[in-house]
C-alpha positions in Angstrom: 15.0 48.6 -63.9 16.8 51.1 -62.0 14.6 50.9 -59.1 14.7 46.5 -59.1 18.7 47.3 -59.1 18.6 49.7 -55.9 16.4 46.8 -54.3 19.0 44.3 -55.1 21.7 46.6 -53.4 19.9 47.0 -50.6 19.0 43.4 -50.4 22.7 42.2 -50.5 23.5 45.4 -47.9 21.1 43.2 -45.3 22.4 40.0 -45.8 26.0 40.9 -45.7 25.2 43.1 -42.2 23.0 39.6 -40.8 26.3 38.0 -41.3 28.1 40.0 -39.7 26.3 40.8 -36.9 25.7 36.7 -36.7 29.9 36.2 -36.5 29.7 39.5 -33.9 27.2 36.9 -31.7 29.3 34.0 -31.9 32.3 35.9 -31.3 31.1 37.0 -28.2 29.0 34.0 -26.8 30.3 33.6 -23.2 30.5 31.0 -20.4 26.5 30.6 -18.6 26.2 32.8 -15.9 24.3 34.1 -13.2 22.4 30.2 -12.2 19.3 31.0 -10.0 17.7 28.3 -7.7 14.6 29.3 -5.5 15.9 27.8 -2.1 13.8 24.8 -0.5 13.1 25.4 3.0 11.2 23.7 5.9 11.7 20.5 3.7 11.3 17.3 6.6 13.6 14.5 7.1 12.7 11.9 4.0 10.5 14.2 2.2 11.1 14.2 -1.6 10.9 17.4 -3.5 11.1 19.3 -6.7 12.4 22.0 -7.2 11.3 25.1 -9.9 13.0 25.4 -13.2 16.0 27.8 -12.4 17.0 30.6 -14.7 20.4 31.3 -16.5 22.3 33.2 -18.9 23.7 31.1 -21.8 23.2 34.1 -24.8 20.1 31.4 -26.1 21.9 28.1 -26.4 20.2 25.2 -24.6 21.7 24.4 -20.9 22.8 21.1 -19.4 22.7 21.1 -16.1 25.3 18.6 -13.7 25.4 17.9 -10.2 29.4 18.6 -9.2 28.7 17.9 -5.3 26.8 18.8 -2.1 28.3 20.0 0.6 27.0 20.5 4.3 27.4 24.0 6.5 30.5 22.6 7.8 31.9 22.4 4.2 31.8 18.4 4.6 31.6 17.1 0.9 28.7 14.3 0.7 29.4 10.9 -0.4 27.2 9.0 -2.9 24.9 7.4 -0.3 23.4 10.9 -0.4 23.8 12.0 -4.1 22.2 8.7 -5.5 18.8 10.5 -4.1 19.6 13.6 -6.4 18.9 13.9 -10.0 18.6 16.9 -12.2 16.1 16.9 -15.0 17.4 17.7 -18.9 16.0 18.6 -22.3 13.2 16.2 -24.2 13.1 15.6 -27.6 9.3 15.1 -28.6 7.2 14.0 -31.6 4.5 16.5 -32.9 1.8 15.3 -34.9 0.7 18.0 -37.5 -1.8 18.2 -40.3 0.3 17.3 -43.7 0.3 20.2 -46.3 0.8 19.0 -50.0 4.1 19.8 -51.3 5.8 19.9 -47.8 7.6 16.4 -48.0 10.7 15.4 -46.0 13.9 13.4 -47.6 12.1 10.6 -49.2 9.5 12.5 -50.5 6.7 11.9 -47.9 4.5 14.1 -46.7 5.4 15.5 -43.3 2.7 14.6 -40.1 5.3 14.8 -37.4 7.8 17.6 -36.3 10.6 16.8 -33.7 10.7 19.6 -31.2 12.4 20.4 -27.9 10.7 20.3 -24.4 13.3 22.0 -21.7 10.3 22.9 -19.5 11.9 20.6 -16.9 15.4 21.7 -17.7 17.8 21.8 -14.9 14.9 20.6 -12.0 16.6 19.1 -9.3 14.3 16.3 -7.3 15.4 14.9 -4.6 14.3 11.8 -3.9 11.5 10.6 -0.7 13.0 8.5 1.6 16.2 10.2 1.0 18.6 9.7 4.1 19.6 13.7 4.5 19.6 14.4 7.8 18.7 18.0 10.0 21.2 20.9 8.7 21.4 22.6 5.9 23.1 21.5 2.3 24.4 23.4 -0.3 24.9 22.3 -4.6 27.6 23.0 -6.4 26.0 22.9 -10.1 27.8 22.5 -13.6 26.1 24.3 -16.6 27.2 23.5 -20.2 26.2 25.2 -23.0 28.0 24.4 -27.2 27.9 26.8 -30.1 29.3 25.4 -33.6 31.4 22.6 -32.0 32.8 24.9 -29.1 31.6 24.1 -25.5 31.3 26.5 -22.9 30.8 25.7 -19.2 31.0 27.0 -15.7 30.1 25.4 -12.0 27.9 27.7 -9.8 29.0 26.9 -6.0 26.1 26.6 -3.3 23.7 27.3 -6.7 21.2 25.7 -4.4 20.1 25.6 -0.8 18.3 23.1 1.0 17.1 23.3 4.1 16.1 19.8 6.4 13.7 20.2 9.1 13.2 17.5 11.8 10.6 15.2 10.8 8.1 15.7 13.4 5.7 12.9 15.0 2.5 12.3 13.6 1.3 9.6 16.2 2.4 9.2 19.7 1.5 5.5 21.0 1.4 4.5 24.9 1.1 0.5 24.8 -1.5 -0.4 26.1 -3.6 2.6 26.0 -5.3 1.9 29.6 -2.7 1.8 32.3 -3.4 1.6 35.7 -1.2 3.9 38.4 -1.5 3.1 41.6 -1.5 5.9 44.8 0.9 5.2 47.0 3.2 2.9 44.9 6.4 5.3 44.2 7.1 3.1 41.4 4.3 3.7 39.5 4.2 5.1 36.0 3.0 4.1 32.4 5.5 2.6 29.9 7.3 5.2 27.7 5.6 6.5 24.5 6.7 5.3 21.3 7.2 8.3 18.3 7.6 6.5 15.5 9.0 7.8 12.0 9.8 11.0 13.5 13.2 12.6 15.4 14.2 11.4 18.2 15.4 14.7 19.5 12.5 15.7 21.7 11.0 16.4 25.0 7.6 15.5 26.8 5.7 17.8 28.5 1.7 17.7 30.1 -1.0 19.8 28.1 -3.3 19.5 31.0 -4.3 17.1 34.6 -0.8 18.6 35.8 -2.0 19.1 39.3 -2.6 15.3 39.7 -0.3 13.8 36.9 3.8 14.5 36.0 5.6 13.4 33.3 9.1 12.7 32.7 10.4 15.0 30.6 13.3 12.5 28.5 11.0 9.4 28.1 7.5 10.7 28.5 6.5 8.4 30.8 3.5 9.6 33.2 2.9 9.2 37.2 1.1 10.7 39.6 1.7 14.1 41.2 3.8 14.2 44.2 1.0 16.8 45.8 -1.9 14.2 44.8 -4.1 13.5 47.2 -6.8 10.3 46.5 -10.1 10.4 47.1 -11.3 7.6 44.9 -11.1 5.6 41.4 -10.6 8.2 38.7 -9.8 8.1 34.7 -7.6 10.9 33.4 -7.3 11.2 29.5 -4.3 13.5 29.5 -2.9 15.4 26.8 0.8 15.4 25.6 2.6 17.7 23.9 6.0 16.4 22.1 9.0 19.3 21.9 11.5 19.4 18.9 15.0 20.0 20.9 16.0 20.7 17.4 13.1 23.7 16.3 11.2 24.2 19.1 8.0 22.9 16.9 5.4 21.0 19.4 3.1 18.3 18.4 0.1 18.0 20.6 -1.8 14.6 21.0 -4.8 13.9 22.5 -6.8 10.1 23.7 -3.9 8.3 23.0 -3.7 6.9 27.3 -6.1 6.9 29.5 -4.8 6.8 33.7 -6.6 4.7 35.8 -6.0 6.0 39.4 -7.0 3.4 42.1 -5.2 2.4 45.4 -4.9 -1.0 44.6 -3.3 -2.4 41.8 -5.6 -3.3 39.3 -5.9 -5.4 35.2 -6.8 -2.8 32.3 -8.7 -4.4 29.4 -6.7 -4.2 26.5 -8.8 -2.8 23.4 -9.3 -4.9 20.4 -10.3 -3.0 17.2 -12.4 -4.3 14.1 -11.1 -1.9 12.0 -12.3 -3.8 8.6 -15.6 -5.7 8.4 -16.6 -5.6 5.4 -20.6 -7.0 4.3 -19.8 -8.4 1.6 -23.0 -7.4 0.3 -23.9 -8.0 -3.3 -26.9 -9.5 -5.8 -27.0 -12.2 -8.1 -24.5 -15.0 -8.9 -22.7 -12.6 -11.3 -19.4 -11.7 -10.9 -19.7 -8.3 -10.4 -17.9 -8.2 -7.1 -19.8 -6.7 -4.2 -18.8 -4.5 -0.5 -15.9 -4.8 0.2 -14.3 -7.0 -2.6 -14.1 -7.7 -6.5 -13.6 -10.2 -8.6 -11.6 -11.3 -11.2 -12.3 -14.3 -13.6 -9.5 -16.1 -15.6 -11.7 -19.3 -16.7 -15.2 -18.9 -16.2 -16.1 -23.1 -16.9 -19.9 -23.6 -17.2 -19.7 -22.2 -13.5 -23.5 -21.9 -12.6 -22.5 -18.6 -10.1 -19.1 -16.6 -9.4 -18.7 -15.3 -5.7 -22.5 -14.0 -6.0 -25.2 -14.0 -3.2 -25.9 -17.6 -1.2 -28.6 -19.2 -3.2 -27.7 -23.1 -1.8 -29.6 -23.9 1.1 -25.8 -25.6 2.9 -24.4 -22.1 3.3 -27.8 -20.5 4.4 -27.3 -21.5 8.0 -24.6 -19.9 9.4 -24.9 -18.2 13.1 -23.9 -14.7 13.5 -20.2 -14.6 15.1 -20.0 -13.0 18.2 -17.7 -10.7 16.8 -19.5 -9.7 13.7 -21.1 -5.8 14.6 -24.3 -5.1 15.4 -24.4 -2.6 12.2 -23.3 -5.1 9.2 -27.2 -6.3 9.2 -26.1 -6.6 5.2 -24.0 -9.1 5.8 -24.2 -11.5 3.1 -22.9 -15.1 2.1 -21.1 -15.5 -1.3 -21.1 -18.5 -3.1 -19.3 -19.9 -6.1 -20.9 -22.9 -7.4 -18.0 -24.7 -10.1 -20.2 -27.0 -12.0 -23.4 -26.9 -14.5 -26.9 -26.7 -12.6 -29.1 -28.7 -13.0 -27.6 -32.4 -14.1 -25.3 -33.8 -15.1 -23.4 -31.6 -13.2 -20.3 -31.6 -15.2 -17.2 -29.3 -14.2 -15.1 -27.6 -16.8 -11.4 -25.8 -15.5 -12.2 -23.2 -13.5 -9.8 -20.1 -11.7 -11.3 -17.2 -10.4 -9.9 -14.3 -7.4 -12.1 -12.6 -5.4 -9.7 -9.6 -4.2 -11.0 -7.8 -0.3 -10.0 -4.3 -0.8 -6.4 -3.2 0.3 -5.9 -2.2 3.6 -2.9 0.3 5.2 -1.7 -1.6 8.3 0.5 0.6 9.4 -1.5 2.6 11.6 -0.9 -0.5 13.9 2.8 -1.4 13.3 3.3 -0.6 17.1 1.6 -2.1 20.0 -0.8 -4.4 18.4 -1.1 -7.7 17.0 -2.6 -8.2 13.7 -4.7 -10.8 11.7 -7.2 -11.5 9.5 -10.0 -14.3 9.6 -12.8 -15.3 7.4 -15.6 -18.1 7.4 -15.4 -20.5 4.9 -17.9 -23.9 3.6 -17.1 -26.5 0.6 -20.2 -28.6 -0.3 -21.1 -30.9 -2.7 -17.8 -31.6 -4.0 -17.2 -35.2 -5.5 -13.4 -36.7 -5.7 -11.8 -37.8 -9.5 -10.7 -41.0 -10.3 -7.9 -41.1 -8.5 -9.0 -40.0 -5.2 -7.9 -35.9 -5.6 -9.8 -33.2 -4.7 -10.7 -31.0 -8.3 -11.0 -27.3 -6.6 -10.2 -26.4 -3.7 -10.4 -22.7 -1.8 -6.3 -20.9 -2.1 -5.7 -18.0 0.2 -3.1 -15.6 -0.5 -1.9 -12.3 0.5 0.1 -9.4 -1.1 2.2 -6.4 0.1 2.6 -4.5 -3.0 -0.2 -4.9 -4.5 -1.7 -1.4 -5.8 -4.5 -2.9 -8.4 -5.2 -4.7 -11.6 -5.4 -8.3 -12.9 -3.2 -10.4 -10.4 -2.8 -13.7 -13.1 -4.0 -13.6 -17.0 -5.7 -16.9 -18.8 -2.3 -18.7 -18.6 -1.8 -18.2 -14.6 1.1 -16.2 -15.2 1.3 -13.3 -12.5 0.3 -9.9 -13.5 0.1 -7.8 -10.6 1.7 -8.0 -6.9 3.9 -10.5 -5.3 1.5 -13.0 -3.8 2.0 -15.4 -1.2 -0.1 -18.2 -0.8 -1.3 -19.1 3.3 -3.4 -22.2 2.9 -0.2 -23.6 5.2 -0.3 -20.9 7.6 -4.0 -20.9 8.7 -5.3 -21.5 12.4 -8.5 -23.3 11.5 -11.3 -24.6 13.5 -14.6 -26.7 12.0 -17.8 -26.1 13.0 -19.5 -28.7 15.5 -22.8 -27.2 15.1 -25.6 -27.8 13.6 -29.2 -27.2 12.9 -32.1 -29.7 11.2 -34.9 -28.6 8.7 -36.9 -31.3 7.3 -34.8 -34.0 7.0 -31.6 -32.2 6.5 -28.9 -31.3 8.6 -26.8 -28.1 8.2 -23.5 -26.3 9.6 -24.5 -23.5 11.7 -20.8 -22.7 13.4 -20.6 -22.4 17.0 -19.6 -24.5 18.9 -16.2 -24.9 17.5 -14.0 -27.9 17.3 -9.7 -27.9 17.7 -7.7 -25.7 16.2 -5.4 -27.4 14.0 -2.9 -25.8 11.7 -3.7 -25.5 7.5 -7.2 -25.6 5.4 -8.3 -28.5 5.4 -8.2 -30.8 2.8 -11.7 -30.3 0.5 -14.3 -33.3 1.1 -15.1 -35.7 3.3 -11.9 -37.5 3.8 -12.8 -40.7 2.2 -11.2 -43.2 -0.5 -7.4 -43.3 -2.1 -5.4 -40.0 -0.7 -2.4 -39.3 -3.6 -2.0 -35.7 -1.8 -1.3 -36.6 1.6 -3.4 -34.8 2.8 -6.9 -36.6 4.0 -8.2 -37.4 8.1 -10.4 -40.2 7.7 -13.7 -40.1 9.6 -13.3 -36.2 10.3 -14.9 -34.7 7.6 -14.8 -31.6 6.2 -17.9 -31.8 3.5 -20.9 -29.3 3.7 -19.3 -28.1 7.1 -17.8 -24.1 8.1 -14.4 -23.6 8.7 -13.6 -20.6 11.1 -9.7 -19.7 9.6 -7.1 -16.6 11.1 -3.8 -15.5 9.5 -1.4 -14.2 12.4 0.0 -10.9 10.2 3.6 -10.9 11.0 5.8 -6.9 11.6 7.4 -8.1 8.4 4.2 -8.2 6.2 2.9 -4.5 8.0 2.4 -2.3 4.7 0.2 0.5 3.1 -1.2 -1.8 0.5 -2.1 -5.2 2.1 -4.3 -7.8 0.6 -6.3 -10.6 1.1 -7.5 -12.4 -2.2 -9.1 -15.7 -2.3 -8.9 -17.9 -5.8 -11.2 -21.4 -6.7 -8.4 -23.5 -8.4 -8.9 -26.2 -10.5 -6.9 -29.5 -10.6 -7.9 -31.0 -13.7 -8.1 -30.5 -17.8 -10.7 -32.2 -19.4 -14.3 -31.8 -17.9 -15.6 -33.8 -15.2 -18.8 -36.0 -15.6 -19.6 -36.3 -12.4 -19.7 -40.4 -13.6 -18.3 -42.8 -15.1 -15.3 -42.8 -16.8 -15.1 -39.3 -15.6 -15.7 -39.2 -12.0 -15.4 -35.5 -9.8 -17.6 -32.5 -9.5 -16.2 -29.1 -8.4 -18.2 -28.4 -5.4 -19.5 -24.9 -3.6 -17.4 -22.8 -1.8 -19.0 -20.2 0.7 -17.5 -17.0 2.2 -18.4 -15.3 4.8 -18.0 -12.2 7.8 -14.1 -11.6 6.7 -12.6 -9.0 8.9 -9.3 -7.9 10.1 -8.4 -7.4 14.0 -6.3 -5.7 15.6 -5.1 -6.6 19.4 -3.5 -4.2 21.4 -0.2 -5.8 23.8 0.4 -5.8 26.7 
C-alpha cells in the first residue's frame, strides 16, 4: 500500500511539473524568426520557378506565409502586374485511409477508416509563374510569417527574405529570311536582310564565327556583306557562322546553317526552300477503326458503317496518281476509306459521326519567315441524295489550337476537348480532271487539275432540288478527287495544332436507299495529307 501511495505522489509530482513547464512554453512562445529562402539565380526572362521549402523558427506552431511586396535594386516597390505571377504555397489538410480497429469509433459511434492530417511539405514555396513579365535585374521579397498559440497570433515580415535573380532570355534560333541570299561583288549596297531573334533580348550584338576574310557583318543589326579586302575569283557559297552577344551578360549564342551567301558578280534569284515537314502515310490495315500513321480515330455513332477510316478496299479510290510532292520514301502511303452504309444491299445508312484526328503538330518553329498550310486529297463516291434533294454526309474539316488530347465531342456532339474551328469555307480546292479506264469503268486518277475555286464542294453530282444552296449543275463532284489547302494564318501559329476530319450525318431515321426513304451515305477517301512550309521572300 505504501509503495502504490509513493507512486501516486510521484505520479501527481509529473503532471503538476508537465503543466508547468507547458505554461513556461507558452509564456515564452515568441514572434517567427530567422526566414531562410535559398536564392534563385540565373532564372531567364519568362521562366517559371519553384522555389525550396524555406526554414523558420516559430517554437513548433505551423507557419503562414504572405507575400508583403517585391521590390527591385533600386528600392522601386512592384505593382500588381508583377505580383499577380507570385503565389506562395500553404498548409493541406488531407484524408488518410486507415485500417478500422474495433472499439476505436468516432462521435457517432462509427468505426474510424479515415484520419485528417496535415501536409505543410509545400509550406511557404514561392512559384513564380512562366510567362511572368519580370524583366533583367534583380528583385527582392519582403515576406509575412504568422504563426497563433491559444487564440494569440504572432507575426513578423522578413525584408528581402528572398532574392531573385533575372537573366536575359537568350536566343534559341536566329532566322535570315530567305535563308539563300545572293551578294553581289562590286555592288556597295549589298548585304542580306537583318536576322530576326525571336523570344529572346533584344540587347545584343552580332559578330562572324568564321569566312571573316571574305564576309563582315554589322555589328547592331547583323546583317552580312562582303569584305572590303575581297577580291572575286568566281561563283562561291559561304555558310557562315554567327555568334549573337548579350550586351547585358556577355553570354554568346552560336548558330550555324541558318544563311547561306551566294557570291556572284551579277545579280542573281535564290530559290527559296519549301519544307515538307509532316507527311504522314497514313498507313494502316483493315476497315477497323483502329487509327493508323499518323492519325486516330474517334467514333461517336458507329451506324451499320461497313468500314471506319480503314485501308481502300473500293476500287473508286484505288486510282489515285502519286502527287508530285508526295516523297520518294512514303512507299506506305495508303488510302483510307470510310464507307457509311451496310454492304452488300440494301445498302441502308443509319446516323453516323466519326473524327479521324492527324497528330498535333508545333508550328512555331516557322512563325517567322515562312508561310504555312496544310493540304489533303479527298474522294466522295457512291453517295445517293434524300428526298428532298440534301446531301446525308458530307466530309467537315476543322482545326484546333489547344487541343492537347482526348475525345473532341461525346454521343450527343457536345464538345469535349479543344476549341475547334470548322474550314470547309476556307479551303482552296481543285477537282481532278483525270482519269484512267479499266474494263468498262472510268476512275479519278488526279492530275491534271481543274480551277481553283474557294470551299469543299458540295457532296454528289450536283443534280436535282438544291435546299442548301449549295449545288453547280453539270460540274460534278461524284466518284471524283478533290486536291484541298488551308492557308494557316500568324494568328493560328501554336505548339499544339490540329487537323481533324469528321463524316457527319444530316438525317435521323435510316435511309433505304429507296422508296419512301431515298439517300445513301456514300464513301469518303483520304489521302497524302501533309503540311508545308514556304519560306518568303
Amino acid at each position: 500500500m505504501k509503495n502504490r501511495k509513493l507512486l501516486l505522489l510521484l505520479f501527481c509530482y509529473l503532471a503538476i511539473t508537465a503543466c508547468k513547464d507547458s505554461l513556461k512554453d507558452l509564456n515564452n512562445t515568441k514572434k517567427p524568426s530567422d526566414l531562410r529562402y535559398a536564392s534563385a539565380t540565373n532564372i531567364r526572362e519568362g521562366e517559371g520557378i519553384k522555389t525550396k521549402p524555406p526554414t523558420v523558427q516559430t517554437g513548433g506552431l505551423i507557419p503562414e506565409f504572405e507575400l508583403v511586396s517585391i521590390r527591385k535594386k533600386d528600392g522601386t516597390i512592384l505593382d500588381n502586374s508583377y505580383l499577380q505571377h507570385v503565389s506562395i504555397s500553404g498548409i493541406k489538410t488531407v484524408n488518410i485511409n486507415v485500417t478500422p480497429v474495433e472499439g476505436v469509433v468516432d462521435e457517432n459511434g462509427q468505426l474510424i477508416t479515415s484520419v485528417e492530417a496535415i501536409n505543410s511539405a509545400n509550406n511557404g514555396v514561392i512559384t513564380v509563374n512562366a510567362g511572368n513579365n519580370f524583366p533583367v535585374g534583380d528583385y527582392y521579397f519582403a515576406i509575412r510569417v504568422n504563426t497563433e498559440n491559444e487564440g494569440v497570433k504572432y507575426s513578423t515580415v522578413f525584408d528581402d527574405a528572398f532574392h531573385l535573380h533575372i537573366a536575359p532570355l537568350l536566343p534559341a534560333n536566329l532566322i535570315y529570311t530567305p535563308k539563300n541570299q545572293n551578294l553581289v561583288y562590286g555592288d556597295p549596297n549589298s548585304k542580306t536582310s537583318d536576322p530576326l531573334i525571336p523570344n529572346s533580348n533584344p540587347d545584343v550584338y552580332f559578330e562572324l564565327g568564321d569566312h571573316t576574310d571574305k564576309l563582315s557583318i554589322n555589328k547592331e543589326t547583323g546583317a552580312i556583306s562582303l569584305s572590303p579586302n575581297y577580291a572575286f575569283s568566281g561563283r562561291e557559297s559561304l555558310n557562315p557562322t554567327v555568334k549573337v552577344i548579350s550586351n547585358i551578360s556577355g553570354e554568346i549564342s552560336v548558330f550555324e546553317g541558318k544563311l547561306t551567301t551566294v557570291i556572284t558578280d551579277v545579280p542573281e534569284t535564290m530559290p527559296l526552300e519549301t519544307i515538307y515537314f509532316f507527311y504522314p502515310t497514313l498507313y494502316t490495315s483493315g476497315a477497323s477503326p483502329t487509327g493508323g500513321t499518323g492519325y486516330g480515330v474517334q467514333v461517336n455513332k458507329a451506324g451499320n458503317a461497313y468500314g471506319i477510316f480503314g485501308a481502300v478496299r473500293n476500287s473508286a479510290g484505288r486510282y489515285l496518281n502519286a502527287p508530285t510532292e508526295r516523297p520518294t520514301t512514303n512507299t506506305a502511303q495508303t488510302v483510307i476509306e470510310t464507307q457509311t452504309y451496310e454492304n452488300p444491299n440494301p445498302q441502308t445508312t443509319q446516323p453516323f459521326s466519326a473524327w479521324m484526328v492527324t497528330s498535333t503538330q508545333d508550328l512555331t518553329a516557322f512563325q517567322y519567315g515562312h508561310n504555312l498550310s496544310f493540304t489533303y486529297y479527298y474522294q466522295g463516291s457512291w453517295l445517293r441524295y434524300m428526298n428532298d434533294g440534301r446531301t446525308p454526309t458530307d466530309l467537315e474539316v476543322y482545326i484546333s489550337t489547344d487541343y492537347t488530347g482526348g475525345n473532341i465531342q461525346d454521343a450527343n456532339g457536345n464538345w469535349v476537348n479543344g476549341t475547334w474551328t470548322k474550314v470547309n469555307a476556307d479551303m482552296k480546292c481543285r477537282r481532278s480532271d483525270g482519269t484512267t479506264t479499266v474494263g468498262s469503268s472510268a476512275y479519278s486518277t488526279g492530275a491534271p487539275w481543274g480551277a481553283e475555286f474557294i470551299g469543299t464542294p458540295y457532296p454528289g453530282d450536283q443534280t436535282g432540288a438544291d435546299p442548301d444552296g449549295k449545288k453547280r449543275p453539270g460540274y460534278t463532284f461524284s466518284n471524283k478527287w478533290v486536291q484541298c489547302t488551308y492557308e494557316i494564318s500568324p494568328a493560328q501559329i501554336s505548339k499544339n495544332f490540329t487537323v481533324a476530319f469528321k463524316v457527319a450525318s444530316y438525317f435521323d431515321q435510316t435511309l433505304l436507299n429507296a422508296a419512301p426513304i431515298l439517300g445513301r451515305g456514300g464513301i469518303y477517301f483520304i489521302s497524302d495529307f501533309y503540311y508545308k512550309a514556304v519560306e518568303q521572300n
